[in-house]
Every structure is written in C-alpha cells, then in structure tokens.
C-alpha positions in Angstrom: 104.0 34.9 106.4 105.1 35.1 102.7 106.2 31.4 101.1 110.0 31.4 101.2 112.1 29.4 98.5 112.3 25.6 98.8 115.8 23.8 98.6 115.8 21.0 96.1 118.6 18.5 95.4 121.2 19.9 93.0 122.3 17.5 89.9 125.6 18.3 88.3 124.2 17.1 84.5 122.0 20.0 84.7 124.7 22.3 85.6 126.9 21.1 83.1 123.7 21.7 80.0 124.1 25.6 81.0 126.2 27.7 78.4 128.0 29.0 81.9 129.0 26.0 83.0 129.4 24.0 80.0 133.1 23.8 80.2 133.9 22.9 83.6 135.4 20.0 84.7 133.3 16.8 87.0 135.1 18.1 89.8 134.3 21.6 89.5 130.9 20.7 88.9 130.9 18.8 91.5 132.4 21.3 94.6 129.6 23.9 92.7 126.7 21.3 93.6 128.7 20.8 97.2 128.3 24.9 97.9 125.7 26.1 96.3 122.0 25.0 96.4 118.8 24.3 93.9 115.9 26.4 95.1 112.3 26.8 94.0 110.9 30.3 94.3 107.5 31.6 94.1 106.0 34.3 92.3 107.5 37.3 93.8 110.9 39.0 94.4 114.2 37.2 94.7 116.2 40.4 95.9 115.8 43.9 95.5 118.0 46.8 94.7 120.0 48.1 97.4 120.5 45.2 99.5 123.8 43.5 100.6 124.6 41.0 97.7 124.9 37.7 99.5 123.8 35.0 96.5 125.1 34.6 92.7 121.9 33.3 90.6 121.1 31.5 87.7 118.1 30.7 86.2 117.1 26.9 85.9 113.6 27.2 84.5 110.7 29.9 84.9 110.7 33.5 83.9 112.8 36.4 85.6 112.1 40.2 85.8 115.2 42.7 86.0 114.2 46.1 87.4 115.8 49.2 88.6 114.9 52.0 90.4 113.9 55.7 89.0 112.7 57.9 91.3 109.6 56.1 92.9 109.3 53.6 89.9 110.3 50.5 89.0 111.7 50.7 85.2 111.5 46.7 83.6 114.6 46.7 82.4 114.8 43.1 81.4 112.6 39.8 81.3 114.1 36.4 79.9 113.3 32.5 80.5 116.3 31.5 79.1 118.0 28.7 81.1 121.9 30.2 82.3 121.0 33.5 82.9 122.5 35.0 85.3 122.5 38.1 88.4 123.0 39.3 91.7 126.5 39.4 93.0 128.8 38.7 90.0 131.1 41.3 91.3 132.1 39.4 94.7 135.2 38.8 93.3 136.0 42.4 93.4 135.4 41.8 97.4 135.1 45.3 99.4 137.0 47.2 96.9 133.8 47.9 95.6 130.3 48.2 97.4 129.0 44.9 97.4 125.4 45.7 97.0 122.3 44.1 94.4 122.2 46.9 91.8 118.9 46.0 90.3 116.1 44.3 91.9 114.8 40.6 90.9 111.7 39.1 91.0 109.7 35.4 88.9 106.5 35.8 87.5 105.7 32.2 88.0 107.8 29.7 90.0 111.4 29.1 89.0 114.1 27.3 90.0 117.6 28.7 90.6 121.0 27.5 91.0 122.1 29.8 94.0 125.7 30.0 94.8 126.9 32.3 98.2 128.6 35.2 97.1 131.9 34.7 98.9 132.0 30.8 97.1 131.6 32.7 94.2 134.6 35.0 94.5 136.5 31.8 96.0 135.9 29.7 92.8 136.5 32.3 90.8 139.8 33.1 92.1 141.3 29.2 92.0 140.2 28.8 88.6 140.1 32.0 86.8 142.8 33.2 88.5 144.3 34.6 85.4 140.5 35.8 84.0 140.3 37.7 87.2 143.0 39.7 87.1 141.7 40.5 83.5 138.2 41.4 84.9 139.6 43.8 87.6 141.8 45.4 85.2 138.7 46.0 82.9 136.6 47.3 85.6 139.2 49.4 87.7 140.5 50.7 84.7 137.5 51.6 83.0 136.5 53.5 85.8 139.6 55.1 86.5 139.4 56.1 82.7 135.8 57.2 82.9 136.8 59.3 85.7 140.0 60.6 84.5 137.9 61.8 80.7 134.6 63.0 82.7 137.5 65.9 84.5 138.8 66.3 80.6 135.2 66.9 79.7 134.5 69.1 82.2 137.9 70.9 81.4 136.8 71.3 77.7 133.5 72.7 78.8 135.1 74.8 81.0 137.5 76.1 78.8 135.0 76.5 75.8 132.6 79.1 78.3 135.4 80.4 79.6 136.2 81.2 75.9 132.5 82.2 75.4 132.4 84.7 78.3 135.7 86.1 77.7 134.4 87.2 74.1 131.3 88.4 75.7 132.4 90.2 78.1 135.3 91.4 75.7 132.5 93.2 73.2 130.4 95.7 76.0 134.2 96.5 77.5 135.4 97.9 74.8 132.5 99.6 73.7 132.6 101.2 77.3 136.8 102.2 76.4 135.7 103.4 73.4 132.8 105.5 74.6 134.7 106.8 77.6 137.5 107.9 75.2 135.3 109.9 73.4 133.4 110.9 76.1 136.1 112.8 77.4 136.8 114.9 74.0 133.0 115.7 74.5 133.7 117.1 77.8 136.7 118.7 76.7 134.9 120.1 73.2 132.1 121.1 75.9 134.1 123.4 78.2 136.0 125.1 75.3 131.8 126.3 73.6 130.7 127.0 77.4 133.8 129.5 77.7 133.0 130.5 74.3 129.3 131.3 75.8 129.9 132.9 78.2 132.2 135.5 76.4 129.5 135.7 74.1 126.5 138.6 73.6 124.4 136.6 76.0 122.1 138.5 79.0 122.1 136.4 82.5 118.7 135.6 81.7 119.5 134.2 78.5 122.1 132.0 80.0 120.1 130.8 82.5 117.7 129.9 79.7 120.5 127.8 77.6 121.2 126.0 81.2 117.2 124.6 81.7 117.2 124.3 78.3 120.4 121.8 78.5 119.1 120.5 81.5 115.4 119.2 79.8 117.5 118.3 77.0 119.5 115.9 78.8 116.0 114.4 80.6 114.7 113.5 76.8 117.7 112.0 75.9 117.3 109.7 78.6 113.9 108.3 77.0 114.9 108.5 73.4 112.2 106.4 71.3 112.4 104.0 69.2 112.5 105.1 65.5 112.2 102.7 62.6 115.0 103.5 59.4 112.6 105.1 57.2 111.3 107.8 60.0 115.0 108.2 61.1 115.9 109.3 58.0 112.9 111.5 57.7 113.6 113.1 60.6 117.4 113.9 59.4 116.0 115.8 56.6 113.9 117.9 58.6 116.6 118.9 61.0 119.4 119.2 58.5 116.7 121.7 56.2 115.9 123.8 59.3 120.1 124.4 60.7 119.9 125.3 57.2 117.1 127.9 56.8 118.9 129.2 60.0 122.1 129.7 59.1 123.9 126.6 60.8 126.3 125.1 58.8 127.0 121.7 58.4 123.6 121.4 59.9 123.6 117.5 58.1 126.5 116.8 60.5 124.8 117.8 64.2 120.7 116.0 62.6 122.0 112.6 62.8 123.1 113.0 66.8 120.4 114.8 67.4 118.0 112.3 66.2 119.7 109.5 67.8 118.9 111.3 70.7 115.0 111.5 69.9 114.9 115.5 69.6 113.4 117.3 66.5 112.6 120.7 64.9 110.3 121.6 68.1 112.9 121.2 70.2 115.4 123.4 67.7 112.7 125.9 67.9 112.5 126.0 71.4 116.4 126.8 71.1 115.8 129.7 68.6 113.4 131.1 70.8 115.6 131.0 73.6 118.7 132.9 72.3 119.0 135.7 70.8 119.7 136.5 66.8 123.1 135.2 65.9 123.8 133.5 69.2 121.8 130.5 68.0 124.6 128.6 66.3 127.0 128.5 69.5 123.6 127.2 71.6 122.7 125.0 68.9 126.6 123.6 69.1 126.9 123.5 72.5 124.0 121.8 73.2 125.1 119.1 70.8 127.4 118.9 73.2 125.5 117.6 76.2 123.3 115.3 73.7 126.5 113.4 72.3 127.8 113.2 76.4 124.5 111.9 77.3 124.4 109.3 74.7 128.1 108.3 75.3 127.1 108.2 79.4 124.2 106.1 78.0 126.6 103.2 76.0 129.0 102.9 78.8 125.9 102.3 81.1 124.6 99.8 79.0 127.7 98.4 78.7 128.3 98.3 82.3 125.1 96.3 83.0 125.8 94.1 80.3 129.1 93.1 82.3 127.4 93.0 85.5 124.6 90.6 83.6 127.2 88.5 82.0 129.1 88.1 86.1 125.8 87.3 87.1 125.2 84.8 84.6 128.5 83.1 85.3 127.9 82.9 89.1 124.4 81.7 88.3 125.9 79.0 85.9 128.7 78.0 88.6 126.8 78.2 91.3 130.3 79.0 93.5 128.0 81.1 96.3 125.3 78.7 96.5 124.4 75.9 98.7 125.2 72.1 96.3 121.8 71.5 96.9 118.5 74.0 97.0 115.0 74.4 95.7 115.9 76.2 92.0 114.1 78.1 89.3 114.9 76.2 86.4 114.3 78.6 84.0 117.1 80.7 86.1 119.4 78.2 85.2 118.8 77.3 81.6 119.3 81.1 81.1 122.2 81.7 82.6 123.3 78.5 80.2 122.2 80.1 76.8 123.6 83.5 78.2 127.1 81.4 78.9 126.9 79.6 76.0 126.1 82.4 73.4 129.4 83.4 72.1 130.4 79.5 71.0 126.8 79.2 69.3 127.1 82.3 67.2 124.7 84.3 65.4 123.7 81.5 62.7 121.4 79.8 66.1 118.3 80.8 66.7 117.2 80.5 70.0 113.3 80.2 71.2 112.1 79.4 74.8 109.3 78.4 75.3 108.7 78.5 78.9 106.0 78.1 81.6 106.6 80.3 84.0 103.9 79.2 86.2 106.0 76.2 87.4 107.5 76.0 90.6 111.1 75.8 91.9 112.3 72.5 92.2 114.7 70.5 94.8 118.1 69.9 92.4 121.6 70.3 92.5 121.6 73.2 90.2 125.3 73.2 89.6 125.2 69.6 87.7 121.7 70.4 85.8 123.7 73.5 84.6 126.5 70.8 83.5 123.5 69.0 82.2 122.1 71.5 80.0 125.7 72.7 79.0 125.9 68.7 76.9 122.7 68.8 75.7 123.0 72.4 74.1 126.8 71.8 73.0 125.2 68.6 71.5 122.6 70.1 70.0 124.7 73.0 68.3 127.2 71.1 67.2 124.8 68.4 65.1 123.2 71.7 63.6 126.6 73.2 63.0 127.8 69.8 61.3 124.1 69.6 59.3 124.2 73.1 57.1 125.5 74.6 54.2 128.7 76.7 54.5 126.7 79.2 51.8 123.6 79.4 54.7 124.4 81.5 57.0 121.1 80.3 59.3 122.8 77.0 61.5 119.4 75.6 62.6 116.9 76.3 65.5 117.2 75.7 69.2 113.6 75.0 71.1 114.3 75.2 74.8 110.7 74.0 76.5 109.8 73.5 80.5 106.1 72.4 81.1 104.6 70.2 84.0 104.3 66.6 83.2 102.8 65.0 86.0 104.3 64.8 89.1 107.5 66.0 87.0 108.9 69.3 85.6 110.1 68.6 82.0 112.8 70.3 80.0 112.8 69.7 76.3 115.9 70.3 73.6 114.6 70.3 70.2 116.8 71.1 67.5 116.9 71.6 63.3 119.9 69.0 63.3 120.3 66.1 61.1 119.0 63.5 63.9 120.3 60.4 65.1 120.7 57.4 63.0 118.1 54.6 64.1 121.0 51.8 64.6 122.7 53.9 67.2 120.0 55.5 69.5 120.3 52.4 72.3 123.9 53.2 72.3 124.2 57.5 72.5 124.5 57.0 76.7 127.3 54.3 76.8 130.4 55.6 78.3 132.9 56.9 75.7 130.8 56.5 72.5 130.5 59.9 70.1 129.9 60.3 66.8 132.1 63.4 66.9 135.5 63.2 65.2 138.5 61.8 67.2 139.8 64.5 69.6 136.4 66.4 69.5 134.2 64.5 72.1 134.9 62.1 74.7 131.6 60.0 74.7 130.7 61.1 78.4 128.8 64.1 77.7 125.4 62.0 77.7 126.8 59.4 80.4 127.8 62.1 82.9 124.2 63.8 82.3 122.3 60.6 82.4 124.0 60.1 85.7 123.3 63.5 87.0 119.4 63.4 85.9 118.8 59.6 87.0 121.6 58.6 90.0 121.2 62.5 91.8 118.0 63.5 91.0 116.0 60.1 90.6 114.5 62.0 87.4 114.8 60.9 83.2 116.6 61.3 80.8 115.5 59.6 76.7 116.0 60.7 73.2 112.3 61.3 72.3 112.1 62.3 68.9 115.8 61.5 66.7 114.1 62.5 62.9 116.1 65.0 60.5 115.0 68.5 61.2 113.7 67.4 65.1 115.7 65.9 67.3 114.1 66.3 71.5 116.0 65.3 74.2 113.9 65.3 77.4 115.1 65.5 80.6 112.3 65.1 83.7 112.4 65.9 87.4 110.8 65.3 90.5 108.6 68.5 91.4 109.3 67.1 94.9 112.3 66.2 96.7 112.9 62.1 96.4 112.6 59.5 99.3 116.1 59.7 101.6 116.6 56.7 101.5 116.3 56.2 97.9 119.1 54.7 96.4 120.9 55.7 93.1 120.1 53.8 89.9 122.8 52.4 87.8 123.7 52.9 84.0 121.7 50.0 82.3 124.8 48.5 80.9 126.0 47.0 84.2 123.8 44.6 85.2 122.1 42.3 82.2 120.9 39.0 83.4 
C-alpha cells in the first residue's frame, strides 16, 4: 500500500503569515483550524484531473506540480514553493451550478505540508464572510461565460456570413458566364440553321453534303481536345489562317482565325474543307462550320461552368459537413481544401496559396465540422495580418503555406504566413478569451480560444504559435492519428486554474 498523508496539528499563527489569510480575524482563523486539517504528503500525487473536488489546498512548505491533461500526456503547466498557493476546489462556492470536478491534476516532488480545508467548508465560509465578494465572483464567472458564449455564436455568425459572402461571389462568376454563354449559344444555333438552309439550297451533290456532315462531326471531336497554345504560337497560328481564307477568297477571313484557333484547328484542317466542297461552295462550308466550332466552345464554357458550381456545392457541403456523421475518420486534406476553396473569394487574388501536402497520411478520427471551424480562424487570421502588413501600391498580399506531415504518433497541420508576426510581449496572451489585436468591431478575441478548445478539449490534440517573426508566422495544430482513450477527459484553457 502507497503512504497516505499524515494529519498534523494546525496552528492559526501560521495561517495568519499566508498572503490568503493575512486579513482574517482570530476567530475566523480560528473556526479555519477547527474544519480544516494540516497534512504531510509524500512525494507523489495529491489529486488528479477529473476527480470529484472534495478538498481546497494550500501549500505550507515543499514544492507543488500543476498538470493537465493533453491527449495521453501530462503538460507541467506550473511548479511553485511558494507558501499560500493555492488549488483544487476554489469553485465550491459555485455549488452544483457548475461541475464540481479537480480541473488539473496535483502532485509534491518532495514532502509538503498543506492546509486542507473540505470543499463544502469552503463554500460555507465563503458565503458568511464574503457574502458580498461572492456574489461578485458568480457574476464574473456566469457572466463571462454567458458572454463567451453569446460572442463565440457572433463569431461563428461573422464567419458564416463572410463564406456565405465568399461563395455567393464564387458561385456568382461561373453562373453568369454559363447566362452569358447560353445566350449566345442560342444565336449560334439560330445563325447555324439559317447557313444549313442556306446549304442545302446551295450547288451541293448528296455526297458532298454528306462530306460537310462527317466533316462537322470530326470537327466537333477536336474541339473537344483543343490544346494548349502559348500567346506567341496563338498568334502565329492566326496569321496562317487569316492568310489562307484570304488566298481563298474568304472575306473577313481575320474575323473566323481567332475562333478557329481557340478551338485547336489549323490550315490542315481548312484544307481538308477545300477538298471536300466544291469551287465556290467553300465559303458557305467554311462559315457554317464556324458555326458548330463557336457552339462547341460555347457548350464547352457552360460545362465548365456547370462543374465549377457543382465543385463550389461540393465544397460547401464538405466545409459544413450538414450530411455527415459529427464524428468520423476524415481526410484532412479534404477538409483544408474545401476551406481554401470556401475561403477564396474573401482572400482575393493578392494571396498566394501553396500546399504542401503529404498525401501518404491516413485519415484521422476528428470532428471534421469544428477542424473546418478551426482552419476557417487560422486562415482568416493569417490573411488578414498579411492584408494589414503590405503596401496599398503592391498588389502581392503575402504567401499562405498550408503543410500536413506525420509527427509522431500525430498528424500536423502547419499555417505559415508572409505577415508581419506577432509582437513578443503578447504571444502568452493570443488564446485568452476576447483578446485581438484587430480593430474594435473587427474581431471578437475567440477565434483562437474557440480553436484551441476544439484542437485540445475535443480532440485531445495541440495547438502553439511556433514561429511569430516578420515574414513567418506558423501556427501548428497536431492530432491524434488514433482515436483518444474514452474515458479521457477534456483539458481546460490554462487560465483557469493557476495555483
């Protein structure tokens, strides 16, 4: 059997030396010593995280260790001899409004003493002599998280808003290029039937006809794989076309070359046409097959279009995850695209985008709904410091380095931006609750907080500013490759619990 703590007689002078209890009166020091205790402890834990919070402690000499849970680790997130610190259940005044659980874990690393007061003493004293401090307290803490609660569905609102913004101009540009497109598609159509009724009252044998009609027909195959062309052999390609209409007695030949190299055809192809018809039919074929090249690349831009719709809807269900299960085993790099794609229209063309992605990692347990909420703050951050960083006479905004690699037992996914960094005398702050550096009415100071929670509470991974210079800036979240313990409990911001 492990050594348990020994009780040892409790002397009110040594209460009264401690900065806590330094102005209470004899008697209160007195009913303190009455209900509470003086124990030794060993080397070893006090109380760990998660448990029912049963004792107030503070430390009478020795040395404490303050941990919480990430994950599978213990993080250290404070260690202290100093005489009148203080933990475990401080909140027990609250009583069951709140889950009265240890939210850290405690442990000496050499035998020290503790005054230990029961929690429900704690709350009682508290209540009779504080009573007016108390009501202070709860206001502070019910009202800060009522706040923090009532801003985190503002800043999901905002964010909501803003991609709804995003898509809406996305989805806006590859619409009306497919009105446009169809609008002129029809006088194509239109233009089309009047030459083919022209055609067919025209000198032309069956034969020839049915020529024209394969011809039209192979035609409208090589538009479909038109190649890609630089400027300079576009051009050169024009003039060859225009100069042979010419030679051949097409007018306005310069008109129909630029279509028809759009569409990949040349003066083989126009040759092929010659051949085909006979002499001084060829300007009607030449026209009519015009034609079905300018229907085909029309039909072409609406299909594009088209998907790009479809791509951008896919994106968005991706991003909201409204037809999938809260919790699944997810690609990661599924979701971080369907972020950039949602979030392309509010960073703009002045912010270049690189991913840098290993594809060989494997799908991860998550909630991918709230890493997509995740990535939306980080980005957003990482735009706007770029935005705020350049020159309005540059049109480039900065760099965006989106990374996933295997660290470990943990998938990591690193933001590195061009921005101006973050000042060294506000990096321990950046994941408070409602501090920003952005102008009054443009943040609420729970983008990080709601994303720290997300990464650390839900998915027991990390979150940490890893780089903060001018011109590189990485924020690194991490995740468990495999799903976390069931019983593990959440961890805490570090701000509420300091011994």
């Amino acid at each position: 059997m492990s050594e348990g703590p020994t009780p040892l007689p409790c002397e009110t002078e040594e209460l009264h030396g401690l900065f806590l209890f330094e102005k209470l009166t004899p008697e209160q020091l007195d009913r303190l010593c009455d209900e509470g205790t003086v124990e030794r402890h060993p080397t070893g834990p006090v109380y760990t995280e998660g448990e029912p919070a049963t004792c107030f402690y503070v430390l009478l000499d020795g040395t404490v260790v303050l941990s919480r849970r990430v994950g599978a680790d213990d993080v250290e997130i404070t260690r202290t001899s100093q005489p009148g610190v203080y933990a475990g259940a401080f909140q027990s005044y609250l009583g069951d409004r709140v889950p009265q659980r240890y939210n850290s874990s405690l442990r000496v690393t050499e035998p020290s003493r503790f005054f230990v007061l029961p929690a429900d003493a704690f709350a009682a004293v508290m209540h009779e002599w504080f009573p007016m401090a108390v009501h202070l307290l709860e206001g502070v803490f019910f009202g800060n998280r009522t706040a923090q609660q009532a801003i985190g569905q503002r800043e999901r609102l905002l964010a909501l808003g803003s991609l709804s913004a995003g898509l809406t101009h996305e989805l806006n540009n590859p619409a009306a290029a497919a009105v446009r497109a169809t609008a002129s598609l029809r006088e194509r159509v239109a233009g089309m039937r009047h030459k083919l009724a022209v055609l067919a009252a025209g000198p032309y044998h069956r034969d020839t006809l049915a020529a024209l009609v394969g011809l039209q027909e192979r035609t409208a195959d090589r538009v479909a794989k038109t190649p890609a062309l630089t400027p300079l052999e576009a051009t050169d390609r024009e003039d060859a076309l225009s100069d042979w209409l010419d030679e051949h007695g097409v007018p306005d030949g310069w008109q129909l070359a630029p279509v028809f190299v759009q569409a990949g055809l040349d003066t083989d192809w126009l040759d092929e046409i010659a051949a085909t018809v006979q002499e001084g039919a060829l300007e009607g074929a030449v026209r009519w097959l015009n034609y079905t090249v300018e229907t085909e690349l029309l039909m072409n831009e609406i299909g594009d279009s088209a998907t790009r719709i479809s791509d951008l809807v896919g994106a968005a269900r991706q991003y909201s995850q409204l037809d999938r299960a809260p919790h699944q085993n997810a690609d990661v790099h599924e979701l971080l695209d369907s972020t950039l794609l949602m979030l392309g229209g509010k960073m703009g063309p002045g912010v270049t985008v690189v991913k840098e992605y290993d594809t060989t990692l494997p799908r991860i347990p998550a909630f991918p709904g709230e890493l997509n909420q995740v990535w939306t703050n980080l980005i957003d951050n990482a735009v706007a410091a770029m935005r705020g960083a350049h020159r309005e006479d540059d049109p480039d905004q900065g760099r965006l380095t989106v990374r996933t690699a295997r660290d470990g037992d943990h998938l990591l996914v690193e933001f590195a931006d061009t921005g101006p960094g973050v000042p060294p005398e506000i990096r321990d702050r950046i994941f408070d609750p409602f501090f920003t550096t952005k102008p009054v009415g443009e943040g609420t100071g729970l983008g990080l907080d709601i994303s720290w929670r997300i990464v650390v509470n839900k998915h027991h991974g990390d979150l940490r500013v890893a780089r903060a210079e001018p011109g590189d800036t990485r924020f690194q979240v991490r995740l468990p490759l495999t799903p976390a313990e069931p019983d593990a409990p959440g961890t805490p911001q570090p701000s509420e619990e300091t011994p």
